[in-house]
N, C-alpha and C positions, 0 to 999 in steps of 0.2 A: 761123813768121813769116819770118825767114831764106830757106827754100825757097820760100817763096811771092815777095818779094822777086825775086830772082835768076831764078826763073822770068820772074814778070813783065818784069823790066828789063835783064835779060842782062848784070849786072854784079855784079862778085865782091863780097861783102861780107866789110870788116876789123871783126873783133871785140876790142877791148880791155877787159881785165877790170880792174877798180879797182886799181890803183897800177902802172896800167901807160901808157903813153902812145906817142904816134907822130911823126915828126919828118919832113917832107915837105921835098927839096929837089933841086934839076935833076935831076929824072926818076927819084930815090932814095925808100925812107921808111926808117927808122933806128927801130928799137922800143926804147925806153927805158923803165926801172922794173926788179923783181924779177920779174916773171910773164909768162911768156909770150903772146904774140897770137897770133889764127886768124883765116885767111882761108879763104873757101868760096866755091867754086866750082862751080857743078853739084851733082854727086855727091862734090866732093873738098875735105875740110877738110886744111888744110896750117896745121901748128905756127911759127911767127914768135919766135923766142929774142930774149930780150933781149940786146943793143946789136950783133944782125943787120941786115943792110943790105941790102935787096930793092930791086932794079928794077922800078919800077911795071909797064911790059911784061909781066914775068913775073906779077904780083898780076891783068891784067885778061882 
């Protein structure tokens, strides 16, 4: 479902798992909680550590 996603719409999907959350702000997202997040891209699942700080640029 994910790969079909991403195919279809050419945009990365953020995956958070229950007790994790994500915190969006001027062009940042900050993962908050115990568990890590994944985003996927294409062929490429890339790990998101908790209270890690990604530039949306790099997520799309």
């Amino acid at each position: 479902m994910i790969k079909d996603y991403i195919t279809d719409y050419k945009k990365p999907v953020l995956v958070l798992p229950e007790g994790t959350g994500a915190y969006f702000s001027d062009g940042y997202v900050k993962i908050i909680g115990i568990k890590p997040a994944f985003i996927f891209k294409e062929k490429i699942k890339e790990e998101l550590l908790p209270s890690s700080i990604q530039s949306l640029r790099l997520l799309s």
